[in-house]
TIRO-828781 format. One record per residue (C-alpha): residue number from 1; residue in one letter; x, y, z negated. Coordinates in pm, 1 decimal. Each point is the difference from the previous one (the first is absolute). Layout:
N
[mardo NUM; "A"; [X; Y; Z]],
...
END
This chain:
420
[mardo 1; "X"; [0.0; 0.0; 0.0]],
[mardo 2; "X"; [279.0; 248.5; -51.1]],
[mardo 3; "X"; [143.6; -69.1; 302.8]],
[mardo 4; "X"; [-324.2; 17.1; 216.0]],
[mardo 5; "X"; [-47.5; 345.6; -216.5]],
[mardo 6; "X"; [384.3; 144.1; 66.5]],
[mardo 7; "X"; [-65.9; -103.4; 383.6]],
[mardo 8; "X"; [-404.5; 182.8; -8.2]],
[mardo 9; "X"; [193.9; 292.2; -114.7]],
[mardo 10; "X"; [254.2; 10.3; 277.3]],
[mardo 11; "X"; [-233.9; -58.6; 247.8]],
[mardo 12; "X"; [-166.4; 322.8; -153.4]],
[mardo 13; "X"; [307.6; 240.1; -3.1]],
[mardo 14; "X"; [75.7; -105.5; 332.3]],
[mardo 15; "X"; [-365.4; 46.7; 122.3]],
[mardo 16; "X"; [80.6; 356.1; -118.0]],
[mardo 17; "X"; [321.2; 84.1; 81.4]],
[mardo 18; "X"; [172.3; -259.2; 239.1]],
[mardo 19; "X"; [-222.6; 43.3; 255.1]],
[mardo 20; "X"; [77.0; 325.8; 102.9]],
[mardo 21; "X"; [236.9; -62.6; 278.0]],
[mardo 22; "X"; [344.3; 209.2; 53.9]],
[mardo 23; "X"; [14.8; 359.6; -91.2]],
[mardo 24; "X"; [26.8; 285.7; 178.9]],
[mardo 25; "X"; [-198.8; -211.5; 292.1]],
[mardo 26; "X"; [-397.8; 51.1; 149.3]],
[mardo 27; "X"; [-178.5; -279.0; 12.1]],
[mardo 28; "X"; [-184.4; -54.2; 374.7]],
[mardo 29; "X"; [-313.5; 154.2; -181.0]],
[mardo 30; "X"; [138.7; 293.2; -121.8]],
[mardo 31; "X"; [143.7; 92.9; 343.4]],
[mardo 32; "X"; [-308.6; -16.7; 136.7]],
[mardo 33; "X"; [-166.0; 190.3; -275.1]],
[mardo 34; "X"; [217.1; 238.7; 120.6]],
[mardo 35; "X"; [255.6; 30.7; -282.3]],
[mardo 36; "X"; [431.8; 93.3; 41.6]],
[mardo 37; "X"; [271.0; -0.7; -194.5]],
[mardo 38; "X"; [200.8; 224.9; -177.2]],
[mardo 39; "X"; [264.0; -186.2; -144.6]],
[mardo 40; "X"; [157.8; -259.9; 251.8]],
[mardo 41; "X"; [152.6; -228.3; -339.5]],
[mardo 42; "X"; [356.1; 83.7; 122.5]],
[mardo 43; "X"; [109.2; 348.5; 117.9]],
[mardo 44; "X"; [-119.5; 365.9; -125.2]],
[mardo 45; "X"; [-53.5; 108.7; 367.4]],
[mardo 46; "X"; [-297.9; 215.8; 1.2]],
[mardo 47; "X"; [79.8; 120.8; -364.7]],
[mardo 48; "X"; [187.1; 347.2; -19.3]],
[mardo 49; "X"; [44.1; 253.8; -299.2]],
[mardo 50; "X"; [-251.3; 233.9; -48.1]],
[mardo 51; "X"; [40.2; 320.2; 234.6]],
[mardo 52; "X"; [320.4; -167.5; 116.1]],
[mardo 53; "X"; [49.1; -185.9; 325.9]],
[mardo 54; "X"; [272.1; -317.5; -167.8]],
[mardo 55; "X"; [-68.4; -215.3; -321.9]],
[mardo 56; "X"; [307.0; 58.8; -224.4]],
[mardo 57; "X"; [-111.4; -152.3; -276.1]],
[mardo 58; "X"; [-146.6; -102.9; -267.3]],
[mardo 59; "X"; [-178.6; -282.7; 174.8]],
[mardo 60; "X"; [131.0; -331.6; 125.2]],
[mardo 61; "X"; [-132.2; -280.4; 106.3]],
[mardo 62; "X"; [23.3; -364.5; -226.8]],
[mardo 63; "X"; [-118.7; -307.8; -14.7]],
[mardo 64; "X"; [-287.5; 82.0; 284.6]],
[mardo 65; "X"; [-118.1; 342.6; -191.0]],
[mardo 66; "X"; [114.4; 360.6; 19.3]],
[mardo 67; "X"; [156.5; 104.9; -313.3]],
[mardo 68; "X"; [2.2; 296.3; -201.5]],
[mardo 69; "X"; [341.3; -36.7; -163.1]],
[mardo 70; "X"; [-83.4; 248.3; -277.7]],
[mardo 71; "X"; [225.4; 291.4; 82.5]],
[mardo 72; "X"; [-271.4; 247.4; 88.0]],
[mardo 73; "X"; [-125.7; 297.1; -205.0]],
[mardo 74; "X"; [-275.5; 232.7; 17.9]],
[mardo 75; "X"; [123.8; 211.7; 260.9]],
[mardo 76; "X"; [180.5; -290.1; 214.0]],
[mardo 77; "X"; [-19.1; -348.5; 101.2]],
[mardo 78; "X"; [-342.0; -29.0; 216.3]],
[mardo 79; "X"; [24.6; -227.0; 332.8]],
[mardo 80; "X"; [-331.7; 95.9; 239.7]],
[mardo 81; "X"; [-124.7; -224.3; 325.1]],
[mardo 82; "X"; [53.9; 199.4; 311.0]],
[mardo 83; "X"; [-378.7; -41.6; 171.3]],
[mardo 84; "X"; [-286.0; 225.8; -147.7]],
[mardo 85; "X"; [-293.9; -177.9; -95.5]],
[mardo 86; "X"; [-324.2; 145.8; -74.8]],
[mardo 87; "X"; [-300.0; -189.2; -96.1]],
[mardo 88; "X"; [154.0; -363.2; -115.7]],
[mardo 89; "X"; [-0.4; -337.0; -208.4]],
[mardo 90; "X"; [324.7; 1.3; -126.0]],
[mardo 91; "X"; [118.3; -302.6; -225.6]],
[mardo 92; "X"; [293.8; -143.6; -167.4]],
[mardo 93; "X"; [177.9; -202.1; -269.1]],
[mardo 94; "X"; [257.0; 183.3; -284.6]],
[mardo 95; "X"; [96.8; -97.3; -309.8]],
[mardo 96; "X"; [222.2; 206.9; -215.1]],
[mardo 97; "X"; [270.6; 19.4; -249.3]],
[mardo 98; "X"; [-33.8; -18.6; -372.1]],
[mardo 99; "X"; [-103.7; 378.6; -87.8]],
[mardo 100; "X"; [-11.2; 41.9; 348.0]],
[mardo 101; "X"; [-171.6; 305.7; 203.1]],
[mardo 102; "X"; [-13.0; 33.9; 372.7]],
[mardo 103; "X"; [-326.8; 63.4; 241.1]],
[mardo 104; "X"; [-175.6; -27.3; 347.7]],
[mardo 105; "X"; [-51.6; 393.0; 157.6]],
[mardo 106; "X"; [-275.3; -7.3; 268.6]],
[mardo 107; "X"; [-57.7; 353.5; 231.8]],
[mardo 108; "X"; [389.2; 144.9; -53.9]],
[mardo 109; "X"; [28.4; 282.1; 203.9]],
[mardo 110; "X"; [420.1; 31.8; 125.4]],
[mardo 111; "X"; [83.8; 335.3; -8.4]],
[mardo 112; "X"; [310.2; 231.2; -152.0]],
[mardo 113; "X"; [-251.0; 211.8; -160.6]],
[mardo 114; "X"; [-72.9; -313.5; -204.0]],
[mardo 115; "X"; [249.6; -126.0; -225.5]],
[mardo 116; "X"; [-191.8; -310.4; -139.5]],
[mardo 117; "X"; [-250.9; -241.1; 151.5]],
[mardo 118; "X"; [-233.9; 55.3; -279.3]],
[mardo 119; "X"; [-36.6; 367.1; 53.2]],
[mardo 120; "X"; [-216.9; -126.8; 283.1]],
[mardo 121; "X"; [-112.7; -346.1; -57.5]],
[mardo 122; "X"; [-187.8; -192.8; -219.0]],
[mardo 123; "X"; [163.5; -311.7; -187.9]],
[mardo 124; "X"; [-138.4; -308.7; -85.4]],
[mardo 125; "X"; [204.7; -39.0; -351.1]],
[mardo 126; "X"; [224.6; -356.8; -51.7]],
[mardo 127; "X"; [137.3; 26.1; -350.1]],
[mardo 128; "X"; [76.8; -250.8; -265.5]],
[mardo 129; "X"; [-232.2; 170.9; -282.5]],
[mardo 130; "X"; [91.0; -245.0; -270.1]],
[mardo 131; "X"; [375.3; 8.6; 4.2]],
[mardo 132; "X"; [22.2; 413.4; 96.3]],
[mardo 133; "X"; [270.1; 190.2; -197.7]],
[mardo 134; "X"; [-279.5; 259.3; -79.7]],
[mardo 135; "X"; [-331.3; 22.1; -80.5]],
[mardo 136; "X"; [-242.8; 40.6; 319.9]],
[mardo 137; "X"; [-333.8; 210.7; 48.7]],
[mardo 138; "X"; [-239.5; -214.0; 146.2]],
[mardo 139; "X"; [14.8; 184.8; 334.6]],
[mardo 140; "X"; [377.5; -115.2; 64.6]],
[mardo 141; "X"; [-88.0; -375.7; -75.4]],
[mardo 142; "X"; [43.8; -260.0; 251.2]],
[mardo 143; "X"; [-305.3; -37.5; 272.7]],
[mardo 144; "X"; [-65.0; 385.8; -82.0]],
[mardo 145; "X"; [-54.6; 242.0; 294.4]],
[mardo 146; "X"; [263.4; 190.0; -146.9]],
[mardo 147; "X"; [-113.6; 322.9; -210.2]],
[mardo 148; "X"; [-300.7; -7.3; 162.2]],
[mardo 149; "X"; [-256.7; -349.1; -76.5]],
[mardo 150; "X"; [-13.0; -285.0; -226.3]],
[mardo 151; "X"; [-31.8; -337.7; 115.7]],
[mardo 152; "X"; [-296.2; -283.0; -210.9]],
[mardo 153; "X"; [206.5; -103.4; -273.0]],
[mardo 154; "X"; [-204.6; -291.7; -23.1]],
[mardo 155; "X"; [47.2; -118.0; 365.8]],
[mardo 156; "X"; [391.4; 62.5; 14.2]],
[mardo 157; "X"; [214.9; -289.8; -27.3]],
[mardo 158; "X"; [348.5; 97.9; -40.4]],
[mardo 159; "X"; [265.2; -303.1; 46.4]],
[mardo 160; "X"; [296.9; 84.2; -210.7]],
[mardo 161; "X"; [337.7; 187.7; 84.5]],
[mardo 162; "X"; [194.6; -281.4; 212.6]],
[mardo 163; "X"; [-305.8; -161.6; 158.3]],
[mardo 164; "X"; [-152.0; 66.3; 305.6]],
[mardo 165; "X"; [-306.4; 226.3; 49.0]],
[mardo 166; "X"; [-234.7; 27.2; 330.8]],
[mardo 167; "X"; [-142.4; 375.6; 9.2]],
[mardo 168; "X"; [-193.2; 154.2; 263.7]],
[mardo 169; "X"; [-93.5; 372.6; 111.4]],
[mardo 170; "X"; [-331.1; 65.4; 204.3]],
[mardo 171; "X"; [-28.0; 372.9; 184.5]],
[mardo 172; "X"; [-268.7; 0.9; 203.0]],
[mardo 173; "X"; [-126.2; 336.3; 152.7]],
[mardo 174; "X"; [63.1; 175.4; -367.9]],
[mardo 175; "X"; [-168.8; -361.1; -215.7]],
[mardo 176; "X"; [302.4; -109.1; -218.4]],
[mardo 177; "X"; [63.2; -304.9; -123.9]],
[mardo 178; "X"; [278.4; -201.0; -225.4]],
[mardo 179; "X"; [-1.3; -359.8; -83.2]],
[mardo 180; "X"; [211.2; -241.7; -200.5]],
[mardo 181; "X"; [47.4; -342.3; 23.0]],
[mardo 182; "X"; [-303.6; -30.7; 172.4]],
[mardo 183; "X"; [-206.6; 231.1; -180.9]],
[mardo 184; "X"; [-164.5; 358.1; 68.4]],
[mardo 185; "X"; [121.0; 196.1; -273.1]],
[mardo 186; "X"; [-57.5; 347.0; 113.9]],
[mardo 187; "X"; [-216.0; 147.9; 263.8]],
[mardo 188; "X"; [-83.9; 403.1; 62.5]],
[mardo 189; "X"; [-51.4; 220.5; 259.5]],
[mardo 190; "X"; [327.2; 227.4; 84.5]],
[mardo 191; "X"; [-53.3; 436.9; 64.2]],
[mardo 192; "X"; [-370.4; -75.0; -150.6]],
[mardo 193; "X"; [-125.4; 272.4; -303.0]],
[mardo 194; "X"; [121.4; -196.6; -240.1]],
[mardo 195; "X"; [385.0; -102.0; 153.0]],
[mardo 196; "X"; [60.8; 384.6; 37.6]],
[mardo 197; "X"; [-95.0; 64.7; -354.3]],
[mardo 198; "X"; [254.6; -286.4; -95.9]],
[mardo 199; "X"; [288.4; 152.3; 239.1]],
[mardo 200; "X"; [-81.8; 364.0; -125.1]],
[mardo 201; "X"; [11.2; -77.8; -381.7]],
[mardo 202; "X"; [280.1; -204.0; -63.8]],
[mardo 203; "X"; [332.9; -116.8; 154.6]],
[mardo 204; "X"; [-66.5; 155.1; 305.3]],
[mardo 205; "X"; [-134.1; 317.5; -65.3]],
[mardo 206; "X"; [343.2; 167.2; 140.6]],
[mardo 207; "X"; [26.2; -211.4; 257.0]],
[mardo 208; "X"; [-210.9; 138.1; 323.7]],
[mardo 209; "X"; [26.6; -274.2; 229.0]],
[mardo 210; "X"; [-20.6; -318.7; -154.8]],
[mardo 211; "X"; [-220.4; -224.5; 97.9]],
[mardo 212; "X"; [-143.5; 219.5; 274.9]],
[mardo 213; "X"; [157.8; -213.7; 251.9]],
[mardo 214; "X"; [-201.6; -267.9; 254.5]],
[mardo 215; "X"; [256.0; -146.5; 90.6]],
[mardo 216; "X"; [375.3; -51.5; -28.1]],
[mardo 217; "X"; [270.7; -238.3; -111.8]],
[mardo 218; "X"; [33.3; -282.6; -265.7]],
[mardo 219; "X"; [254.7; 30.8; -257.1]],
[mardo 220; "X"; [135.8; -226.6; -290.0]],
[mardo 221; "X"; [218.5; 140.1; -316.3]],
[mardo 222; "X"; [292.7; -103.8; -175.4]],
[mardo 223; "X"; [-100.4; 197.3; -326.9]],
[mardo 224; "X"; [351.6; -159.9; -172.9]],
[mardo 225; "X"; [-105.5; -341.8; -1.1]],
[mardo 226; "X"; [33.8; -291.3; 211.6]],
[mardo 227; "X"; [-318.7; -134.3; 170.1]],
[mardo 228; "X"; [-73.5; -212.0; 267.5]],
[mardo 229; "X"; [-257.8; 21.0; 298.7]],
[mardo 230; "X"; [-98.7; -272.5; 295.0]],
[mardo 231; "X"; [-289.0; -92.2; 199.5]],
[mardo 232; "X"; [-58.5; 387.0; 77.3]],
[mardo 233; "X"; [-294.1; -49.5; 255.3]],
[mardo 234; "X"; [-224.5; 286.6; 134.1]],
[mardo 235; "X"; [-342.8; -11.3; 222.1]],
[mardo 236; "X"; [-112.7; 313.9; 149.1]],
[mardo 237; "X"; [-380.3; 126.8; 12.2]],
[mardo 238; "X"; [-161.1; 198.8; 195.5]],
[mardo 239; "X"; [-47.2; 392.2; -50.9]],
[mardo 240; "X"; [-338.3; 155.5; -19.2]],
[mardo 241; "X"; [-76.1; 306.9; 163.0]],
[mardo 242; "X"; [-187.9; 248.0; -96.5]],
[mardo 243; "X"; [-195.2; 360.5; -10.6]],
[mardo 244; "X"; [66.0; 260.3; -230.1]],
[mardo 245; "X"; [-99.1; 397.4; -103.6]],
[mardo 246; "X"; [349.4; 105.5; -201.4]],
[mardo 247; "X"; [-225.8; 297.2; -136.6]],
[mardo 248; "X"; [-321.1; -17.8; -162.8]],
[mardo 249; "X"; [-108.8; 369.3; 16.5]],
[mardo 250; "X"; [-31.6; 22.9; -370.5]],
[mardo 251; "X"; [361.6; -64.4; -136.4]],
[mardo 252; "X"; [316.9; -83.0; 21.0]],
[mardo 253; "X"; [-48.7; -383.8; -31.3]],
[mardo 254; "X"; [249.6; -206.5; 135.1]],
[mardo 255; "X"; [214.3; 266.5; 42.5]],
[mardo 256; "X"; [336.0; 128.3; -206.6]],
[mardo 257; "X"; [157.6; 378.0; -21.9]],
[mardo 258; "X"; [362.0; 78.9; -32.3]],
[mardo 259; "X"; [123.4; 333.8; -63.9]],
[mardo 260; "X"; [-160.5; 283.5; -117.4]],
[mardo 261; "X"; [-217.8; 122.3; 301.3]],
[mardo 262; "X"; [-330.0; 15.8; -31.7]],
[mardo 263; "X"; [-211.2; -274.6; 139.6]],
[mardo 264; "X"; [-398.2; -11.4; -75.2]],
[mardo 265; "X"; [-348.9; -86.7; 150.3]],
[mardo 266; "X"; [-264.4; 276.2; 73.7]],
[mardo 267; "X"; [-319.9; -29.4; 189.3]],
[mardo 268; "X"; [111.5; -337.9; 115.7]],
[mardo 269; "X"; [327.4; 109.6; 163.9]],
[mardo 270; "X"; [310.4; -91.2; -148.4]],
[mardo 271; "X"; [228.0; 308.9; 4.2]],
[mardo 272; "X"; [365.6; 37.1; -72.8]],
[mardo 273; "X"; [168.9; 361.1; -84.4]],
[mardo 274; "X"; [310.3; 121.7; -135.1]],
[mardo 275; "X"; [26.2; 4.0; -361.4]],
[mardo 276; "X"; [215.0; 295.1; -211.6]],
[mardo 277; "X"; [346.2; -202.9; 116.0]],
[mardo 278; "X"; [-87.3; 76.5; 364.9]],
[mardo 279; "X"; [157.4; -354.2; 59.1]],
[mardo 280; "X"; [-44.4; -319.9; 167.6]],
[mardo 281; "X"; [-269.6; -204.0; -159.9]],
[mardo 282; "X"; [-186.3; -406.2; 138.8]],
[mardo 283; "X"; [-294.4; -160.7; -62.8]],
[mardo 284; "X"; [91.6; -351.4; 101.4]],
[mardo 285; "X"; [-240.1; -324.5; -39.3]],
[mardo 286; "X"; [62.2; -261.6; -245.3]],
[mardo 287; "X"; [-21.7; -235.7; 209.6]],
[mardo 288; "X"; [263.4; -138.4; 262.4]],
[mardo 289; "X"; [-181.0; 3.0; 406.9]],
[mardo 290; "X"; [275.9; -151.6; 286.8]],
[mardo 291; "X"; [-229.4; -25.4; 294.3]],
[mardo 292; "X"; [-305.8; 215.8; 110.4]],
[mardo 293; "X"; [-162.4; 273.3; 212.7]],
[mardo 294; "X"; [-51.8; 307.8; -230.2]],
[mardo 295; "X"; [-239.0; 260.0; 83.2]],
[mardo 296; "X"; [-1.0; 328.5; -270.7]],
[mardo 297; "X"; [-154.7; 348.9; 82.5]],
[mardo 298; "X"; [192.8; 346.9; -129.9]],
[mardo 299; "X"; [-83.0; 380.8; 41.1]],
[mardo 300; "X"; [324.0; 192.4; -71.1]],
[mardo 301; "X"; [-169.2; 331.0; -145.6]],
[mardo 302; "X"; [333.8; 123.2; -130.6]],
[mardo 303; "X"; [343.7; -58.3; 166.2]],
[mardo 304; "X"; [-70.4; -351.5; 70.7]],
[mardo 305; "X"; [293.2; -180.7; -85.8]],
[mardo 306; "X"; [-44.2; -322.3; -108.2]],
[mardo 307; "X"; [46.5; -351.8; 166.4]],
[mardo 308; "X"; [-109.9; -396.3; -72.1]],
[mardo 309; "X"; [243.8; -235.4; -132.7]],
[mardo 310; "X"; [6.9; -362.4; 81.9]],
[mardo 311; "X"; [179.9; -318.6; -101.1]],
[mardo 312; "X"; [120.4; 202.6; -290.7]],
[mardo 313; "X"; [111.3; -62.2; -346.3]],
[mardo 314; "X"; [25.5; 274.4; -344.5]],
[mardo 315; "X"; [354.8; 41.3; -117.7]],
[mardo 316; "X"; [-34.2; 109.3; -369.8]],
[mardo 317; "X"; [-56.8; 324.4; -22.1]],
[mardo 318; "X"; [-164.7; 203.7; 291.7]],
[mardo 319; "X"; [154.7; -139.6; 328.7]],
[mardo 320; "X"; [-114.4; -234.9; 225.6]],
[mardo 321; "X"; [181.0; -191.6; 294.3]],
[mardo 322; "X"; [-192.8; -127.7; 291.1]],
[mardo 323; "X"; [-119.7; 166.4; 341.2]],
[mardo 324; "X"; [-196.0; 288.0; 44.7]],
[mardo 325; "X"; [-228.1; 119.7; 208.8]],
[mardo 326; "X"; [4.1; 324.7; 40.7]],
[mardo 327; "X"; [-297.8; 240.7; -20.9]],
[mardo 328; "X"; [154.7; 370.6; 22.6]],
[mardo 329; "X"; [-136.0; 336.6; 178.4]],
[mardo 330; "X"; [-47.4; 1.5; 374.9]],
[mardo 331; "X"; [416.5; 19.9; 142.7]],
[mardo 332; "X"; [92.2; -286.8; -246.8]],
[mardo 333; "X"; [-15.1; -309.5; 108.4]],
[mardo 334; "X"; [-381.8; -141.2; -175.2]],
[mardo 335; "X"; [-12.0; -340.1; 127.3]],
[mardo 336; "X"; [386.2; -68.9; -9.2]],
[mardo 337; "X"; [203.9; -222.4; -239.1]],
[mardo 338; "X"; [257.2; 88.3; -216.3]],
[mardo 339; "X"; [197.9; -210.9; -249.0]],
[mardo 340; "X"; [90.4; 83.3; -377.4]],
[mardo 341; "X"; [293.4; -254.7; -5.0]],
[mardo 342; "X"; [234.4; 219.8; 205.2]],
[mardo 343; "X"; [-49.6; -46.8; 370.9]],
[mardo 344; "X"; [-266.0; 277.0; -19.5]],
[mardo 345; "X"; [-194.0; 64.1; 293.1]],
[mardo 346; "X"; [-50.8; -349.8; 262.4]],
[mardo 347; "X"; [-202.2; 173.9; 218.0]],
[mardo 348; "X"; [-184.4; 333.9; 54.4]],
[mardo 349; "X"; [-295.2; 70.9; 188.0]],
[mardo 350; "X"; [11.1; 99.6; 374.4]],
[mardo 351; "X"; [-19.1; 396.7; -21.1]],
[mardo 352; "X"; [-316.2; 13.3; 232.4]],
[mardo 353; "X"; [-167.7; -154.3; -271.6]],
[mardo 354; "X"; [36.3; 236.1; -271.7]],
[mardo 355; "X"; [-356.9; 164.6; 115.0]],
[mardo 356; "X"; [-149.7; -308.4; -96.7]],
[mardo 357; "X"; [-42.2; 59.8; -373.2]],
[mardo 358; "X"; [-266.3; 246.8; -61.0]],
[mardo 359; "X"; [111.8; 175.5; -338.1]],
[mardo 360; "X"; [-247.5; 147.5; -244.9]],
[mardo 361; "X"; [-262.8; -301.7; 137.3]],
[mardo 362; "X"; [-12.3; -337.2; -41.7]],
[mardo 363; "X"; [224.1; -247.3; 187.9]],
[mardo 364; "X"; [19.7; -361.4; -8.8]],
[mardo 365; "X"; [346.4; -152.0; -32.3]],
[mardo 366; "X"; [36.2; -377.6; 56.8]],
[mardo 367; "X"; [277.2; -259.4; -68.3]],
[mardo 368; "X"; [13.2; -311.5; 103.1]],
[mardo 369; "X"; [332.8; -198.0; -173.2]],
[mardo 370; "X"; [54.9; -365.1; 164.5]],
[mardo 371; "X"; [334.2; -196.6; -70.1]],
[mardo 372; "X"; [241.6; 268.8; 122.1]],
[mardo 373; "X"; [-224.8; 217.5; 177.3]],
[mardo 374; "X"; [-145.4; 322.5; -42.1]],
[mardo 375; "X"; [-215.4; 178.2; 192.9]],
[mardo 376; "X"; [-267.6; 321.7; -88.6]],
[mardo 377; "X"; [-259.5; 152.6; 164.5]],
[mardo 378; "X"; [-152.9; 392.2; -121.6]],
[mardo 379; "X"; [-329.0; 60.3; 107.2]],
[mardo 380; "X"; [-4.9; -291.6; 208.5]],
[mardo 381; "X"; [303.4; 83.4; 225.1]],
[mardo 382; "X"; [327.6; -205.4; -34.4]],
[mardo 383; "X"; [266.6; 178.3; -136.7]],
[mardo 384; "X"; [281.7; -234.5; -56.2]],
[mardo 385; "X"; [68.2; -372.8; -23.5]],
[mardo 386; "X"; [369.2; -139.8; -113.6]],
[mardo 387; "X"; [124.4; -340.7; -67.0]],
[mardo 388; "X"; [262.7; -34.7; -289.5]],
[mardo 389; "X"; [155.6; -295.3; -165.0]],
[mardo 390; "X"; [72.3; 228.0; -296.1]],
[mardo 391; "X"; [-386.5; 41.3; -71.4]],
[mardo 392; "X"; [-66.1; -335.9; 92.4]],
[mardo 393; "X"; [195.3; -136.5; -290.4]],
[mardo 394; "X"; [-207.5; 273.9; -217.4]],
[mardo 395; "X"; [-263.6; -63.5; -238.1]],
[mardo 396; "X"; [-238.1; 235.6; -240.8]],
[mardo 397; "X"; [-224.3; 236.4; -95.2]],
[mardo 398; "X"; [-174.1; 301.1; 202.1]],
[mardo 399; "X"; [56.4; 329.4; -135.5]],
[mardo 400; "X"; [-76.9; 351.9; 58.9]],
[mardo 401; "X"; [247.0; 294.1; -19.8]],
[mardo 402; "X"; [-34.6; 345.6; -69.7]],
[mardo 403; "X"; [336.7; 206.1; 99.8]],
[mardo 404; "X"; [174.0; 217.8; -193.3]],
[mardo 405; "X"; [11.0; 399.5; 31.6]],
[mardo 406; "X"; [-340.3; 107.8; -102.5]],
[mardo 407; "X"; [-353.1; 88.6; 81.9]],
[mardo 408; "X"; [-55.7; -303.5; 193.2]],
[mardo 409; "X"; [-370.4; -156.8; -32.3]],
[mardo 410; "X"; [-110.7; -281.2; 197.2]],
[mardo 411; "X"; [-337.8; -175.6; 3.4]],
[mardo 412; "X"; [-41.6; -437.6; 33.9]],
[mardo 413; "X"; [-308.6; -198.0; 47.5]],
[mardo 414; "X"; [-95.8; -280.8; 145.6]],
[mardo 415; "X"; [299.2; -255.7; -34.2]],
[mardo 416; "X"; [-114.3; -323.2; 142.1]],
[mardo 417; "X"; [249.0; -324.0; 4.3]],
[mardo 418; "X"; [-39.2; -290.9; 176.6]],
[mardo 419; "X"; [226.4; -241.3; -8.7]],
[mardo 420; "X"; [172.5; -178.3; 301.8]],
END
């Protein structure tokens, strides 16, 4: 009987486990479910350092996983995937180190403005909570969407440091969720009411941009301890498209100010005006939009110049990078596109078609952004279109500007989105 019982119980653990065919592989079903890999089991090709274009270290591979060899810090030692992925199953096996503390980054944005992955993107927390070196809020625990929301306590089975955990990260048009060892442990909606009062009251209340992104880059961290990763296995959904009024006629919903201009609604018109600094000031979304055909209607009843930012992103503080385009008095260039990073103007209008903008009326400016492509259209006539690889790798918010120098007061309504 005790031998029948050992061999019952072997049977079992290799029911479970033994089964599960080589790492790092895809079963014939999973290819045709549509799934890739992003760890081939024996080289780091397609794995880089964050905002870098080599891996120099800490990461190696062993033993079939990559490994975090423990030499990274705060401000170093992040490895990314070089594809952007947007809406996703992503899964994987870790396990950890004794004390160990390390995590999966989903929607990096690469950038030299950014010194961190987590400035922009969220982290599904791996962390050995019973052996830490310090006591832990329950936001930084393992299976936590870092700073942000708590997974079920009572459906989260955490194997201990040194064995093997499966975990799992659904993003699915802005539905989030995380699972553990075959479990849903955590499930919310991201940039809904209550996710922006999370981001706005704690951790990231300084922090402008993260988790604004839709899409970007995966990234793991060597937080100082060594941890292990294999079977790192992503299946992409489809996006969702959509319609969408960015202003509501009543208030500034959905929308954030920077500087000290003035920005306000009034008889359903949102207005901008210089403020006692005379400076620049944005109202930019909170939310990210990549692709879509913009339409937004302006009467410039004083000086006039102002513009429409896309793909763009807050540095702390007042400015914001991205692409504008510009809506000035007649002679300067409304309809053309000018960028904040340095290159400054990509392309002007064609000087017969200054007499196209009707000042102290209403115009209609439209923007359609595709891929690398921009092209507008005021009051219905072309006025430029330009293909750049530059804003093709660009991602963010929409923003309006109001220049610096004084007396300048522009009028906005109708700003209708739809999605491409």
């Amino acid at each position: 009987m005790i031998l029948k019982s050992r061999l019952f119980a072997w049977v079992v653990v290799l029911g479970l486990f033994g089964c599960q065919g080589p790492h790092n592989q895809l079963t014939e079903q999973e290819q045709a479910e549509g799934w890739e890999l992003l760890f081939d089991g024996k080289t780091l090709s397609g794995w880089r350092d964050y905002n870098g274009e080599n891996l120099t270290g800490p990461w190696v591979v062993e033993d079939g996983c990559i490994k975090a060899e423990g030499h990274g810090s705060d401000a170093n030692g992040y490895v990314v995937n070089d594809r952007i992925y947007k809406n996703f199953v992503l899964a994987w096996d870790w396990k950890i180190s004794p004390g160990g503390n390390s995590g999966m980054l989903y929607h990096v944005v690469e950038s030299p403005k950014f010194k961190t992955p987590y400035l922009t993107g969220p982290e599904y927390q791996l962390i050995d909570d019973e052996n830490f070196a310090e006591p832990l809020e329950d936001w930084q625990k393992c299976g936590a969407d870092y700073a942000m929301y708590l997974p079920d306590q009572a459906k989260l089975n955490v194997n201990p440091a040194g064995q093997w955990n499966n975990s799992k990260i659904v993003f699915d048009n802005g539905h989030v969720e995380y699972w553990m060892n075959g479990e849903k442990t955590l499930e919310f909606e991201a940039w809904s009411e209550d996710w922006f009062k999370r981001k706005d009251s704690g951790k990231w209340e300084n922090m402008p941009e993260y988790g604004l992104a839709t899409k970007g880059v995966f990234c793991l961290q060597d937080h100082g301890y060594p941890a292990w990763f294999r079977n790192i296995k992503i299946r992409e959904l489809p996006e969702k498209t959509f319609k969408k009024e960015l202003f509501n006629g009543k208030d500034l919903t959905g929308w954030e100010a920077y500087g000290n201009e003035k920005w306000y609604v009034e008889d359903g018109l949102l207005i901008c005006k210089n403020g006692p600094d005379k400076g620049y000031g944005y109202l930019a979304t909170t939310s990210y939009y990549d692709d879509y055909d913009l339409s937004v209607e302006f009467k410039q009843v004083s000086n006039g110049n102002s513009g429409v930012f896309i793909r763009s992103f807050v540095e702390p503080g007042v400015l914001v990078n991205g692409w504008q385009v510009e809506v000035a008095p007649k002679g300067h260039d409304t309809g053309g596109v000018y960028e904040s990073y340095g290159r400054g103007w990509l392309i002007q209008i064609p000087e017969e078609k200054e007499d196209i903008l009707n000042e102290g009326e209403w115009n209609t400016l439209r923007i359609r952004v595709q891929d690398d492509n921009v092209t507008t259209w005021l009051n219905g006539e072309e006025m430029i279109s330009l293909t750049d690889d530059v804003i093709g790798s660009g991602q963010g918010r929409i923003a309006l500007q109001i220049h610096d120098g004084g007396e300048i007061k522009v009028l906005w309504r109708n700003l209708n989105l739809e999605t491409l």
